[in-house]
LOMAR-23942 format. One record per residue (C-alpha): residue number from 1; residue in one letter; chain; x, y, z. Coordinates in nm, 3 decimals, always signed. Layout:
N
   resi   resn   chain        px        py        pz
    NUM      A       A         X         Y         Z
...
***
This chain:
451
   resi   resn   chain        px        py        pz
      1      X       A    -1.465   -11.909   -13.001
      2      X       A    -1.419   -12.196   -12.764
      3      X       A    -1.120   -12.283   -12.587
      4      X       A    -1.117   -12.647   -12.774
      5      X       A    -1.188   -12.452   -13.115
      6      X       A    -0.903   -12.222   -13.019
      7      X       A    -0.661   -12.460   -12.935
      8      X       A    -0.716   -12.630   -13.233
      9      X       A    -0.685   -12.337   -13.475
     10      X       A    -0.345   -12.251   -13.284
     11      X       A    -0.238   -12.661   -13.338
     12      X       A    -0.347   -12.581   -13.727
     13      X       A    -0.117   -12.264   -13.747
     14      X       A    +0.213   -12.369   -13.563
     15      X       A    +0.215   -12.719   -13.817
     16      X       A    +0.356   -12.405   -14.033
     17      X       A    +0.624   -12.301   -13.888
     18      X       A    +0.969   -12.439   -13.987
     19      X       A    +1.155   -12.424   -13.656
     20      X       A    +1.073   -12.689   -13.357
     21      X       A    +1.173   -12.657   -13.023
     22      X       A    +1.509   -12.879   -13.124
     23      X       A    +1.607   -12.600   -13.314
     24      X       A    +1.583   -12.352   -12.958
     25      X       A    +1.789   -12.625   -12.752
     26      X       A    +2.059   -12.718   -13.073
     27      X       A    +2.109   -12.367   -13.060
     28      X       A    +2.139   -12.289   -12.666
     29      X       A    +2.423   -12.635   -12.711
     30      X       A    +2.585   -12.454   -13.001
     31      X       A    +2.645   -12.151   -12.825
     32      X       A    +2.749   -12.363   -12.567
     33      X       A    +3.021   -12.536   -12.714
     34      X       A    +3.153   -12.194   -12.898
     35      X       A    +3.208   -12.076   -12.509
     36      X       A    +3.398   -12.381   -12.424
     37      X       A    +3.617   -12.452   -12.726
     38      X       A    +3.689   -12.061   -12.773
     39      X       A    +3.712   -11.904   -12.439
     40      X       A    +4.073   -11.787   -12.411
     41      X       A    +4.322   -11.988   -12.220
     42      X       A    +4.380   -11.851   -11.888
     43      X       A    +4.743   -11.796   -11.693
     44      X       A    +4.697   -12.133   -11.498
     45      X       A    +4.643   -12.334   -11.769
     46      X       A    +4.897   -12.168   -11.995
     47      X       A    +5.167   -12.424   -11.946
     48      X       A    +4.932   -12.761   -12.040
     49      X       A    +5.079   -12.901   -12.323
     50      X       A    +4.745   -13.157   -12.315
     51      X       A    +4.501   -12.868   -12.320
     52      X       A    +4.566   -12.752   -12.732
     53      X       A    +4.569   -13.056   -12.872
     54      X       A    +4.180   -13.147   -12.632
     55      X       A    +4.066   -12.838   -12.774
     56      X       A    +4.183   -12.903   -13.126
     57      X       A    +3.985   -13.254   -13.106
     58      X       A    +3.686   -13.095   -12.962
     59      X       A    +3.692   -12.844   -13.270
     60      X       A    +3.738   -13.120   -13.503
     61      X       A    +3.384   -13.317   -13.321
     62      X       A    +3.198   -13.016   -13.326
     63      X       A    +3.258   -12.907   -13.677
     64      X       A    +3.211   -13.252   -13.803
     65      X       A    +2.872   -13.278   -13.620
     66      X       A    +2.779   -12.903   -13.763
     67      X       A    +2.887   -13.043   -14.146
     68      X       A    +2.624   -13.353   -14.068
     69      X       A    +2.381   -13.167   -13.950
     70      X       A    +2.448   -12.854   -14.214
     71      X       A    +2.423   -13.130   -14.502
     72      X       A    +2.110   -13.270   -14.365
     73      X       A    +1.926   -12.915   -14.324
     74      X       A    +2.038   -12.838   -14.691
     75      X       A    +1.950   -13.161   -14.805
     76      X       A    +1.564   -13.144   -14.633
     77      X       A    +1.550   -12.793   -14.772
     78      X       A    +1.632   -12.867   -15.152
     79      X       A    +1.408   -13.203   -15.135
     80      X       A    +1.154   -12.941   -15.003
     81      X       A    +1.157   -12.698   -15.287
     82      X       A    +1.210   -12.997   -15.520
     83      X       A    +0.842   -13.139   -15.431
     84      X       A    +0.702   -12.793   -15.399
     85      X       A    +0.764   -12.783   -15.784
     86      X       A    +0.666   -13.152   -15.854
     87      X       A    +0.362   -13.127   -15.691
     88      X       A    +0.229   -12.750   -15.877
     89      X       A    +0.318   -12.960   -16.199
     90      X       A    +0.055   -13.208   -16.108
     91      X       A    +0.337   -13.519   -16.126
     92      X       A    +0.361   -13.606   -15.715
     93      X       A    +0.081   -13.607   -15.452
     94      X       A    +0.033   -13.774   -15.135
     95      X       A    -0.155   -14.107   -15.207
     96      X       A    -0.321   -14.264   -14.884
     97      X       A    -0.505   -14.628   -14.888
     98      X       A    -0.744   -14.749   -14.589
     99      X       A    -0.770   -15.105   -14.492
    100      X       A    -0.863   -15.353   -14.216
    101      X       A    -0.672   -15.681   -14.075
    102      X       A    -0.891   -15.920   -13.900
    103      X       A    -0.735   -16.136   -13.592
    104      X       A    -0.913   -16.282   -13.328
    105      X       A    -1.227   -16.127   -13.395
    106      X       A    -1.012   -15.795   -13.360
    107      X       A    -1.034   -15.546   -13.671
    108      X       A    -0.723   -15.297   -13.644
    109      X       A    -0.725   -15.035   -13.905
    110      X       A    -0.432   -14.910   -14.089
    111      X       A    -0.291   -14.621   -14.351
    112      X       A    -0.061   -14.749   -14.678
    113      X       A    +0.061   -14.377   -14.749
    114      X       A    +0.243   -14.334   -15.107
    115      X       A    +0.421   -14.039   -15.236
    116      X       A    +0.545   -14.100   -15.594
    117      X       A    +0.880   -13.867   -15.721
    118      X       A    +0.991   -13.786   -15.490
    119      X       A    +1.351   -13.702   -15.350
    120      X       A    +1.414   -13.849   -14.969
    121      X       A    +1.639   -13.582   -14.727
    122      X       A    +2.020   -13.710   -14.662
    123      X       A    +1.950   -13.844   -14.325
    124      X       A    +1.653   -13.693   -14.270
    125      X       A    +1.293   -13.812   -14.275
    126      X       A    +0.917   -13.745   -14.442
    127      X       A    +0.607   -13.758   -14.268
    128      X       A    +0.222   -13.697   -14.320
    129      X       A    -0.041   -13.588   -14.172
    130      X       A    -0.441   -13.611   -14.220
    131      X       A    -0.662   -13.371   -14.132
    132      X       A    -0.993   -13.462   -14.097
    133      X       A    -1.333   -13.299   -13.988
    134      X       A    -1.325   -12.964   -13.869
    135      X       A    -0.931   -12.951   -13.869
    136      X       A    -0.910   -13.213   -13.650
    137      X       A    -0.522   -13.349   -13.702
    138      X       A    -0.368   -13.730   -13.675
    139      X       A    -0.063   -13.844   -13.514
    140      X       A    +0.211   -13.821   -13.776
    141      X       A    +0.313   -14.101   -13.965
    142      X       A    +0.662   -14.152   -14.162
    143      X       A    +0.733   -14.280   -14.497
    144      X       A    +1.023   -14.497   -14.462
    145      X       A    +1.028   -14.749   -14.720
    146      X       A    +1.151   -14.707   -15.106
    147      X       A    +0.950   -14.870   -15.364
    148      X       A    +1.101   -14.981   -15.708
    149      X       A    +1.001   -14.944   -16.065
    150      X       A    +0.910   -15.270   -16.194
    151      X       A    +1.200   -15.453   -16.361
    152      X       A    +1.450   -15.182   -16.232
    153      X       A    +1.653   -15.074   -15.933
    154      X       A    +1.526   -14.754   -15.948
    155      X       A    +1.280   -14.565   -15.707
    156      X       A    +0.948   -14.425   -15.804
    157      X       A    +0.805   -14.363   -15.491
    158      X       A    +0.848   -14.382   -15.111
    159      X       A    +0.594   -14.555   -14.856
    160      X       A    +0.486   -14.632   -14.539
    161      X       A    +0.243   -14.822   -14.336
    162      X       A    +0.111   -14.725   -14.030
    163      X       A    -0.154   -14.789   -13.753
    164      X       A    -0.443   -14.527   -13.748
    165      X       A    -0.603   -14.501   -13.423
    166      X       A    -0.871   -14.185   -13.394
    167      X       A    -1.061   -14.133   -13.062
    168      X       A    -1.431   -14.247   -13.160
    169      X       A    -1.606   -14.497   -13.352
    170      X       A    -1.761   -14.351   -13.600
    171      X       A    -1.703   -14.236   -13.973
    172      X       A    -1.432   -13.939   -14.014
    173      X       A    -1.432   -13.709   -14.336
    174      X       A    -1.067   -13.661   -14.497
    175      X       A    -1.049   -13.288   -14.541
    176      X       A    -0.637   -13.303   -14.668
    177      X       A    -0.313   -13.396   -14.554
    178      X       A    +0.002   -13.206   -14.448
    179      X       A    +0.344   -13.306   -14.532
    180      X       A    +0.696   -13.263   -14.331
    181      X       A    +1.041   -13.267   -14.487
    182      X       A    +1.256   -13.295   -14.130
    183      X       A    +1.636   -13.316   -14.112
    184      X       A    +1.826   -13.596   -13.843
    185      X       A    +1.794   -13.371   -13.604
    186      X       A    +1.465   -13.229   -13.638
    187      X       A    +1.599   -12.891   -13.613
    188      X       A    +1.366   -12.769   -13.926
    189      X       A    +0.992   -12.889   -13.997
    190      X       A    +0.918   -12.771   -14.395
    191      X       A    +0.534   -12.855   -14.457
    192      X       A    +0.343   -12.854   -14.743
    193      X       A    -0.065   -12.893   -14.728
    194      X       A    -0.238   -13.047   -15.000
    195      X       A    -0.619   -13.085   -15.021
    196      X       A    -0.776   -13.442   -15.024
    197      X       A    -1.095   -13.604   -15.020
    198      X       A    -1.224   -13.951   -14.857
    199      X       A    -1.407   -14.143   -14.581
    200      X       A    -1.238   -14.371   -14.304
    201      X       A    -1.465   -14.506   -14.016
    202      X       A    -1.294   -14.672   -13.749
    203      X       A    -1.507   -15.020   -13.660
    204      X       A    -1.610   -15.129   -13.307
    205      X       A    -1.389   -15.328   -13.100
    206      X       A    -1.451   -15.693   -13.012
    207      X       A    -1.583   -15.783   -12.659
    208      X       A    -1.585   -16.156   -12.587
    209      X       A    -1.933   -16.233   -12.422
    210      X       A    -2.134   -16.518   -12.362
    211      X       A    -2.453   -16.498   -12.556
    212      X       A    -2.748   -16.720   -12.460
    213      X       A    -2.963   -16.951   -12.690
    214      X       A    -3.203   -16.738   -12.902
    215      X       A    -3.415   -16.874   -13.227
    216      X       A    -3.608   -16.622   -13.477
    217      X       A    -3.938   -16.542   -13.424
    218      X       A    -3.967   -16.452   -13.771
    219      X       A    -4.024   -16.638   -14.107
    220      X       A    -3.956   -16.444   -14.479
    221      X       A    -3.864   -16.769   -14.642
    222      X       A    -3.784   -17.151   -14.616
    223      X       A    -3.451   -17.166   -14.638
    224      X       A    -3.312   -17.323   -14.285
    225      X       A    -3.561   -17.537   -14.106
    226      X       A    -3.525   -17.546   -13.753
    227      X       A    -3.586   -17.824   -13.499
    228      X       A    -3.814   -17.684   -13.289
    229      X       A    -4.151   -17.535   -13.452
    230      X       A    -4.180   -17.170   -13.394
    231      X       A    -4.448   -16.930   -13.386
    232      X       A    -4.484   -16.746   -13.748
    233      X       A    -4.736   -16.454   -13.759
    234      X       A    -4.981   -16.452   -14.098
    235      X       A    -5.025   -16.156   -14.324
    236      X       A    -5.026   -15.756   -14.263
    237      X       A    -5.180   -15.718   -13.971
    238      X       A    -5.318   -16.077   -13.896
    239      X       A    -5.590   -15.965   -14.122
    240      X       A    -5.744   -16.141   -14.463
    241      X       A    -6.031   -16.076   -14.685
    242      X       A    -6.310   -16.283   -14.604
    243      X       A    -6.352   -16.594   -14.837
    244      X       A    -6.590   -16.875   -14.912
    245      X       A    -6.502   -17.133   -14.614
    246      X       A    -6.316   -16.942   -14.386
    247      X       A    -6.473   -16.962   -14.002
    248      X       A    -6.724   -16.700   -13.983
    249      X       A    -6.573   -16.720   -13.591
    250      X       A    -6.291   -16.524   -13.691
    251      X       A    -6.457   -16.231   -13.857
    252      X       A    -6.335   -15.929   -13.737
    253      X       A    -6.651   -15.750   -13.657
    254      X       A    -6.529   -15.432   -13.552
    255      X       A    -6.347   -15.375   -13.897
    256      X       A    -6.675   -15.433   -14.097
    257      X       A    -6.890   -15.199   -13.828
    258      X       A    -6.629   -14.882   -13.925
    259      X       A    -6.557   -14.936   -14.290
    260      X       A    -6.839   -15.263   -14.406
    261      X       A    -6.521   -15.449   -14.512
    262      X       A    -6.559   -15.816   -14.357
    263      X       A    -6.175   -15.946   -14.327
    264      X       A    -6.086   -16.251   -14.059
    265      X       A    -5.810   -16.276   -13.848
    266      X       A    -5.536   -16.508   -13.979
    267      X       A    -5.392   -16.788   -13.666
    268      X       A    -5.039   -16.798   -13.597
    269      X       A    -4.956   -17.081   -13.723
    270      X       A    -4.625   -17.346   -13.639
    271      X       A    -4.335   -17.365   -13.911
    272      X       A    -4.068   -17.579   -13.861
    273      X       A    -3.847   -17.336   -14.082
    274      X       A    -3.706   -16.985   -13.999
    275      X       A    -3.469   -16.755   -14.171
    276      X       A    -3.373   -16.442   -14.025
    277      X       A    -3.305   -16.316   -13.626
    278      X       A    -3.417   -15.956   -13.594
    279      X       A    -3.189   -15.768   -13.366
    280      X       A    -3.210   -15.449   -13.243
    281      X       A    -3.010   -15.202   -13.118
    282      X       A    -3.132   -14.866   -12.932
    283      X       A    -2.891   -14.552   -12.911
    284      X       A    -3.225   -14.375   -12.717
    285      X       A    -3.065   -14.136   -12.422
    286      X       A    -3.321   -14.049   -12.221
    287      X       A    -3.102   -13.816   -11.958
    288      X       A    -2.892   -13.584   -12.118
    289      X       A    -3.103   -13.443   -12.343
    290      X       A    -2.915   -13.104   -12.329
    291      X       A    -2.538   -13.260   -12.266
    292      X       A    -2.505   -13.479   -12.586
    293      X       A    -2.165   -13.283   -12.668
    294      X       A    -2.028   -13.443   -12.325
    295      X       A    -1.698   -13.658   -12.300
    296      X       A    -1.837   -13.870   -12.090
    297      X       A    -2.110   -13.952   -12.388
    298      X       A    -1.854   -13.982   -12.612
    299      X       A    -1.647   -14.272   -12.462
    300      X       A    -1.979   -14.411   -12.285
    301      X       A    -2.095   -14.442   -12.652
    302      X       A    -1.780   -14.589   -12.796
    303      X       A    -1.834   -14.872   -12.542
    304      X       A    -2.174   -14.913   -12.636
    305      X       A    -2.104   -14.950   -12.959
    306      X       A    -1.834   -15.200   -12.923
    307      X       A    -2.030   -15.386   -12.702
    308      X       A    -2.312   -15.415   -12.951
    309      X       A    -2.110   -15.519   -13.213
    310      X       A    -1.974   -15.785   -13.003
    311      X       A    -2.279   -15.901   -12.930
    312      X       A    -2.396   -15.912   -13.338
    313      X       A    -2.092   -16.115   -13.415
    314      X       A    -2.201   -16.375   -13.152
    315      X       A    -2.500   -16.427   -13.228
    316      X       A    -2.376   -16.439   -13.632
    317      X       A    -2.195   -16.789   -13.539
    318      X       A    -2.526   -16.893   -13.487
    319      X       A    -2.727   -17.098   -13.769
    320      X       A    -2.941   -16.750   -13.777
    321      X       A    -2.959   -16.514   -14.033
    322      X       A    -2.916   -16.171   -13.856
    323      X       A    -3.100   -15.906   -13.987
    324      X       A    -2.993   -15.581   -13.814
    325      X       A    -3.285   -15.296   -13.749
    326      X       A    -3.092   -14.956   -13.680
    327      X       A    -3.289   -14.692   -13.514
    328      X       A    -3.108   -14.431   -13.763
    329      X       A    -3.111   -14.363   -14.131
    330      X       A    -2.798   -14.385   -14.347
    331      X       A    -2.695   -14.344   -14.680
    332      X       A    -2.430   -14.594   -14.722
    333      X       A    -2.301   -14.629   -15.026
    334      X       A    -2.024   -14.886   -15.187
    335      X       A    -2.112   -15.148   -14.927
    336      X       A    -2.028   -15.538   -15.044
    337      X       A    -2.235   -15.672   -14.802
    338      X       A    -2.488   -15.699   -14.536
    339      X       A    -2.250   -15.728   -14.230
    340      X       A    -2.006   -15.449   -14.331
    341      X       A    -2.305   -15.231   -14.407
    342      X       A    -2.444   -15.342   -14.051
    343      X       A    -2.081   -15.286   -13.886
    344      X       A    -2.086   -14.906   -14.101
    345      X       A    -2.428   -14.872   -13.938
    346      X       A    -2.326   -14.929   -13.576
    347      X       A    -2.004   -14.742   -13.610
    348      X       A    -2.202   -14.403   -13.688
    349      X       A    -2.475   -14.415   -13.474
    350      X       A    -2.567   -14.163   -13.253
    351      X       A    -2.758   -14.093   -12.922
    352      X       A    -3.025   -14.011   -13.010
    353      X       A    -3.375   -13.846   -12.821
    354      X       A    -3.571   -13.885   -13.144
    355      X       A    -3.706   -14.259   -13.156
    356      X       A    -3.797   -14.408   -12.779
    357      X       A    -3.722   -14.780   -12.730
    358      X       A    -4.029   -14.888   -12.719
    359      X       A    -4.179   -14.710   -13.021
    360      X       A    -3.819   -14.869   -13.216
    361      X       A    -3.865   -15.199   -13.121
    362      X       A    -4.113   -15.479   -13.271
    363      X       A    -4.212   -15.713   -13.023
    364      X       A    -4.397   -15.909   -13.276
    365      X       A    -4.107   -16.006   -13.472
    366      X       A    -3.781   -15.872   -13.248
    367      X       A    -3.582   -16.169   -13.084
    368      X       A    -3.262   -15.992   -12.922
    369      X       A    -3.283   -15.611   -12.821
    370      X       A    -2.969   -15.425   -12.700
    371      X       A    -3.050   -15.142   -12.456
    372      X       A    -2.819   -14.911   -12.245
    373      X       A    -2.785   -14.718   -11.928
    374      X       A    -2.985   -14.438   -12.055
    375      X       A    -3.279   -14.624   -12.162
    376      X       A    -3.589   -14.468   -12.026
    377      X       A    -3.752   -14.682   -11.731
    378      X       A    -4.096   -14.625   -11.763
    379      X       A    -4.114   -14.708   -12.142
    380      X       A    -3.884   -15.046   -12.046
    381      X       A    -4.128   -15.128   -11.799
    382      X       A    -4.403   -15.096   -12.032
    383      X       A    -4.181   -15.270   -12.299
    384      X       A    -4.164   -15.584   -12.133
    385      X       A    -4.524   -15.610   -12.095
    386      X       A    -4.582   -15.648   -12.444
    387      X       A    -4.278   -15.854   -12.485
    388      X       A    -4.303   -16.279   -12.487
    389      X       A    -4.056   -16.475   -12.323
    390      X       A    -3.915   -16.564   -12.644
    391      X       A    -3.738   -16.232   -12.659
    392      X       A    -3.378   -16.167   -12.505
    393      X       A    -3.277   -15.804   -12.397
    394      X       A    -2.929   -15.733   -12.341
    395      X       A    -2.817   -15.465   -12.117
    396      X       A    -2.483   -15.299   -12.114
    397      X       A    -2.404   -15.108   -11.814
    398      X       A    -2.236   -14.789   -11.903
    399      X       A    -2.081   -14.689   -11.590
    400      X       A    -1.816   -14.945   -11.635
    401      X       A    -1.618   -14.827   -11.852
    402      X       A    -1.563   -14.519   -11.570
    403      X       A    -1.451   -14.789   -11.275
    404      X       A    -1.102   -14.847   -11.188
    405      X       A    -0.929   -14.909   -10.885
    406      X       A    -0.923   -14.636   -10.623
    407      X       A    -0.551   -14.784   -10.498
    408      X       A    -0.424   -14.739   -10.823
    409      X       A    -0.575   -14.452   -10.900
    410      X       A    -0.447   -14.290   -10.535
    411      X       A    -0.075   -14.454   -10.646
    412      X       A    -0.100   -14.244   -10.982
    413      X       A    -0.188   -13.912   -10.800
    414      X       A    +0.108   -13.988   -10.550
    415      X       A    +0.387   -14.025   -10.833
    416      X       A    +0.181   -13.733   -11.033
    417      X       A    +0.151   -13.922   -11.364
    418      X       A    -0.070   -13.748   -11.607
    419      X       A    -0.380   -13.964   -11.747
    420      X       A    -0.250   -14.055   -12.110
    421      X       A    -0.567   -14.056   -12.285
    422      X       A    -0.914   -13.895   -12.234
    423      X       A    -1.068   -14.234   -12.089
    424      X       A    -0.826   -14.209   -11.846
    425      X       A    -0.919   -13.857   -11.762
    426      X       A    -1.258   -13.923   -11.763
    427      X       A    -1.219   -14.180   -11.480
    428      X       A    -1.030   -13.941   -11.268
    429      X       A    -1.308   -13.701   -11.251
    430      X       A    -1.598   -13.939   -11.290
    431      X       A    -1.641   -13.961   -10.892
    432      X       A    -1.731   -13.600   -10.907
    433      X       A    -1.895   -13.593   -11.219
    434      X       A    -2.290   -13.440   -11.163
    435      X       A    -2.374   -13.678   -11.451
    436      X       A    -2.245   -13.996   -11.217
    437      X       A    -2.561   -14.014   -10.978
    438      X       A    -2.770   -13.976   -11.256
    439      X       A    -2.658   -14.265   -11.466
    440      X       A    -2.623   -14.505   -11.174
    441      X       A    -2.983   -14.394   -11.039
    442      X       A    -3.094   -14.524   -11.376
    443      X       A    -2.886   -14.785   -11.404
    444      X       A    -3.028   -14.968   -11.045
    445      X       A    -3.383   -14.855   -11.169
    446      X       A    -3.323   -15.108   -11.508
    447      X       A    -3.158   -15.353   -11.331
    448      X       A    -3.450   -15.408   -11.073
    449      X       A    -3.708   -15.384   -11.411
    450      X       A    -3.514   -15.662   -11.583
    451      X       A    -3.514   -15.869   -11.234
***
């Protein structure tokens, strides 16, 4: 078992026990306190009069803090047992609801978590839990708010809203939820697990960019016309049957000396209408063909991702019709239309050592193509010799989302701050990451290509 795998199964197993490490230091104070308030007065202090009625007041505090406290952890454990029995009837279950708000071109995702009959702990709280994956766990989230029956004062369930943030872009699997009855104090954690079933993919985040001018290079119907005319290729292939008055100069002659069929080649002719922009996207990784497990994938393909969704949504202000060309297969299902599908399809792609870039892209019909920092070289090189100038290849630079300032990161180290998050750990060991040289080789390699 790996250490990661470990760790996790040991996370899994201690979300069941009841006692936290409050309950360790509320009990170290406790003892505390009974040493203070009932230590016996000594000879020198024997003729206070102030000292019996200080420790009569202290008494009175701590007693009146233990009855709080005691009523909360009785309270928490008798809502506990109460839902335990609710929930084998079958008449309360954790309810969760995802959805998306939109501002500034910036989707944030959040959980609407319901939990219907049940009793709320005197002073104390209920939270949830999701796991998801292979017992992957979220960040707890509390359910604060009372909702009412309709036309009554009375409660029929208790809610709460909260922002889910998971590490990647991509699509997670619900596998269940956990649930904690808590007292004030946190002194006692009661779970219960329940199983649950779902999907929740967590969408690219928007990049501002400035995208040049780009126009289709591909007709399927006449639906916008365009004001300047544009090259539109003919049928399958360029290729016709041969009829009475077409040029006998365009007969394909090598196509009737293999199979006697005598078929012309059809012109590319000038349309002053277009209809869709073909934009593609390739997740090829040509240099860690043996490392795709690696952090530093991981967040170097969450900025990819965001970046090419940026990009999308860009070039969607446009007059264009975009139609998106993954270099994946997915089954999505329940989709209500072509962008959210397209957003679905970027958020759980993949690298991917399957499908090169230049056997995934059309240069016949392409207009924009997206490439990365781990796009193979000598097939870009060979690319853009079969490209026109009519097509537009974004590149996004990998490597910087790894750059930060070496001051600050020098400052950090001095004052011994831990990294918060794994892009910030990342970046503190990129510099002597093997993986470093090879991705900035590359990267100088596509920038003098593209030059």
């Amino acid at each position: 078992m790996k250490f990661k795998q470990f760790k996790s199964h040991i996370r899994s197993l201690s979300q069941w026990i009841p006692f936290t490490w409050n309950t360790f230091v509320w009990g170290i104070l406790v003892w505390v306190a009974f040493k203070i308030l009932y230590q016996p007065i000594n000879k020198d202090n024997a003729m206070d009069a102030q000292l019996p009625f200080v420790r009569l007041m202290g008494e009175f505090m701590a007693w009146f803090v233990l009855g709080i406290v005691g009523l909360s952890i009785l309270s928490t454990l008798s809502t506990w047992l109460y839902f335990l029995w609710m929930h084998r009837s079958q008449k309360s279950a954790l309810q969760i609801h995802f959805y998306t708000e939109e501002k500034n071109n910036k989707k944030k995702q959040f959980l609407e978590a319901t939990l219907p009959y049940v009793l709320r702990p005197v002073l104390g709280f209920i939270k949830g839990q999701l796991v998801y994956d292979d017992g992957q766990l979220t960040e707890k989230f509390g359910l604060l708010s009372a909702r009412l029956k309709k036309n009554s004062l009375l409660r029929d369930a208790i809610v709460g809203k909260s922002r889910i943030e998971l590490p990647d872009i991509k699509e997670y699997q619900i596998k269940g939820s956990i649930l904690f009855f808590e007292d004030l104090l946190r002194i006692i954690s009661l779970s219960v697990q329940q199983k649950m079933g779902g999907t929740f993919y967590q969408a690219p985040n928007y990049i501002p960019k400035a995208q040049s001018d780009v126009a289709p290079k591909k007709t399927d119907d006449m639906d916008i016309r365009i004001e300047q005319l544009r090259k539109v290729e003919g049928e399958y292939l360029n290729y016709k049957d041969f009829e009475s008055g077409d040029d006998v100069r365009r007969i394909v002659w090598k196509v009737y000396a293999k199979n006697r069929n005598m078929v012309v080649r059809i012109p590319e002719r000038m349309e002053p209408y277009a209809s869709h922009l073909y934009f593609y996207a390739s997740f090829y990784n040509s240099i860690g063909n043996g490392l795709l497990g690696n952090a530093y994938f991981d967040e170097m393909l969450n900025f990819y991702k965001s970046n090419v969704w940026s990009i999308y949504q860009a070039l969607e202000k446009k007059e264009w019709q975009i139609k998106y060309v993954p270099d994946q297969e997915f089954h999505l299902n329940h989709q209500s239309g072509d962008k959210e599908r397209d957003e679905r399809t970027v958020s759980n792609s993949q690298w991917q050592n399957d499908l090169s870039t230049r056997n995934y892209f059309s240069a016949q019909k392409g207009t924009v193509l997206v490439i990365s920092s781990l796009t193979d070289t000598n097939e870009l090189a060979q690319l853009l010799d079969e490209c026109d100038n009519s097509v537009q290849i974004i590149y996004v630079p990998l490597s910087k989302i790894f750059r930060q300032y070496a001051a600050l990161n020098w400052l950090k180290r001095l004052f011994f701050i831990p990294p918060p998050d794994r892009i910030s750990k990342l970046k503190s060991t990129w510099l002597f990451s093997p993986l470093r040289r090879q991705i900035l080789k590359n990267e100088k390699e596509i920038a003098l290509i593209l030059k």
